[in-house]
C-alpha positions, 0 to 999 in steps of 0.5 A: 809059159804056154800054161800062162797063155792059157791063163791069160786068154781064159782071163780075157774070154771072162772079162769079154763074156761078163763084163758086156752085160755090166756095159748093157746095164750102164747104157740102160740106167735110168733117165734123170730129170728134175719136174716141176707141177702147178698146185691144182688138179690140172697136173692130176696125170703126173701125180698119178703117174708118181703114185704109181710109180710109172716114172720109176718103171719106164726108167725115169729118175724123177730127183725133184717134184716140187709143187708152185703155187701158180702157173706164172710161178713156176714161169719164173723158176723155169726162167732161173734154171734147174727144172727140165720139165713141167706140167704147166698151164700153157699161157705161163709156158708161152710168157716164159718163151716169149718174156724169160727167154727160157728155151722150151718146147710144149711137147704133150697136153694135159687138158682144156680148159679148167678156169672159172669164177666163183662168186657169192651168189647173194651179192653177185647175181650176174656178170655185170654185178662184177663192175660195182664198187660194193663187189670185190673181185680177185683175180690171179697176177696180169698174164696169168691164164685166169686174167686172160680169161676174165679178160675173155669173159669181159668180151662175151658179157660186154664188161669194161676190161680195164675197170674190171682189171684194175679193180681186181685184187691181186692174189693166188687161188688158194688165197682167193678161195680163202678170201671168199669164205671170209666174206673180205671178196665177193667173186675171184678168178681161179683155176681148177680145183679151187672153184669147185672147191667153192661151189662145195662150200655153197658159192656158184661158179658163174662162168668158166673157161668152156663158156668164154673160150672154146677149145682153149688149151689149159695146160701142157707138159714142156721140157726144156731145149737143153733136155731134149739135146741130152736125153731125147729118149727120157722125153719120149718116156715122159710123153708115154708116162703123161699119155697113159696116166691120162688115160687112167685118168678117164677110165678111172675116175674115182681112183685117180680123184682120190690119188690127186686130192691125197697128193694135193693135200700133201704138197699143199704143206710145201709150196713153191714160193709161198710161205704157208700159214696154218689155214693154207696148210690145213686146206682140205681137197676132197675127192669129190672137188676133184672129181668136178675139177677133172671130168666137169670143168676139163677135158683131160686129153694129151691133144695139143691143137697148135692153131689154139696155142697161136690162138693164145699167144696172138691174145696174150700179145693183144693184151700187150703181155708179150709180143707174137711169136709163130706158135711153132717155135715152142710146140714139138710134138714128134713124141706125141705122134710117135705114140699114136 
């Protein structure tokens, strides 16, 4: 008997010394999200994060990354579930807030700015050319960030907002860019990469976001309410891994050019919810368009200012898209601080 008590203890110092290790793994396995990007050049810093491998090595299991065509249209998917987080241009995330009643936080940006306007430069000689009826003009969906910034331009040039507005075409950047090269558009509204795709292919971007909006905030990274209740340690992660590929990004401006028009190429096959016909899905980004998109037409920066999101929901409200809201119910920043 006494033999089988020693058996029994020694079974229990075994079970007590090994199996804590198994109990230290379990509470340190990785944090599982579902991302979402914007197909353009403004969420270089996430695939460059995925290239890399950063997401994986700070203990975040990324089991969806899917690309969507627009910012607005991931608005949308946000509004229906499923994504915990998102590199997402900041106006869409505020119509969400504000009109999909999706519960988010901005919690880190990404970059300033990143819209602009190509035109064919021998049909459209200056802003005012855009309000003749032989010039057509395409323009991303009424409350996207680049409709709020043709709007803009029409206060710095003196342009008829609502001629402007309800002549433009209807259509996504990528659309746009291939409208303008079959001559069926004269000048359309984008967000970066696409207008530096077209001042590649020989049209003139006209004006951008840096001349009609200073400091405007172009796109940010949210996580949902409900990730932040269950996993506010994977947020932080996320903040580091958005903070560090962004700073790869201004140290490494060749290499992160080249990461992002590979990763965009690629995503460009499937996109979220456009059906790709075989022009969109042959549409080439080079590096150099890239390059442009990042260090000209953006200021890549995990800055937020929150008097510059108020700024821009108190415009969007102006514009009738939604009603105003204290930018502080959708900005938190505490992991951001946290890293500085």
């Amino acid at each position: 008997m006494r033999r089988k008590g020693v058996i029994v203890i020694l079974v229990i110092a075994w079970v007590l010394t090994w199996g804590h290790p198994c109990t230290v793994k379990a509470e340190t396995s990785p944090h599982k999200i579902t991302l979402a990007v914007e197909f353009v050049a403004h969420a270089a810093c996430a695939h460059i994060a995925r290239a890399k491998g950063w997401y994986r090595q700070a203990g975040l299991t990324v089991s969806s990354f899917d690309n969507y065509i627009t910012g607005m249209a991931l608005a949308s998917a946000l509004s229906r579930g499923g994504i915990d987080a998102a590199y997402i241009c900041a106006i869409p995330a505020i119509v969400a807030f504000a009109n999909g009643g999706v519960k988010l936080k901005i919690v880190c940006g990404t970059h300033r700015y990143g819209y602009g306007l190509i035109v064919n430069p021998e049909k459209v000689k200056a802003p005012r050319d855009l309000l003749r009826k032989d010039v057509r003009v395409a323009c991303p969906r009424e409350g996207s960030p680049t409709d709020a910034v043709m709007r803009k331009m029409c206060d710095a040039y003196h342009l008829n907002a609502k001629i402007l507005s309800h002549k433009a075409l209807r259509m996504p950047p990528p659309m746009i860019l291939m409208a303008l090269e079959s001559g069926r558009i004269d000048a359309g509204f984008c967000c970066e990469q696409f207008p530096s795709m077209g001042v590649e292919t020989g049209f003139k971007e006209m004006a951008s976001a840096r001349d009609v909006w200073p400091g405007m905030q172009g796109s940010v990274l949210i996580v949902t309410d409900a990730l932040i209740r269950r996993d506010p340690e994977g947020v932080s992660k996320l903040v580091k891994v958005t903070i560090n590929a962004t700073r790869f990004i201004l140290s490494h401006p060749e290499q992160a050019s080249v990461i992002t028009a590979r990763a965009l190429t690629v995503a460009g096959k499937k996109i979220f919810p456009l059906r790709i016909d075989r022009r969109l899905a042959g549409l080439r980004i080079s590096p150099r368009a890239v390059k442009r998109a990042l260090f000209k037409q953006m200021v890549c920066t995990p800055e937020v200012d929150v008097r510059m999101i108020q700024e821009e929901i108190d415009y969007l409200a102006r514009l009738g898209y939604i009603k105003k809201f204290d930018a502080r119910k959708i900005v938190d920043l505490r992991w951001l601080h946290a890293e500085e």
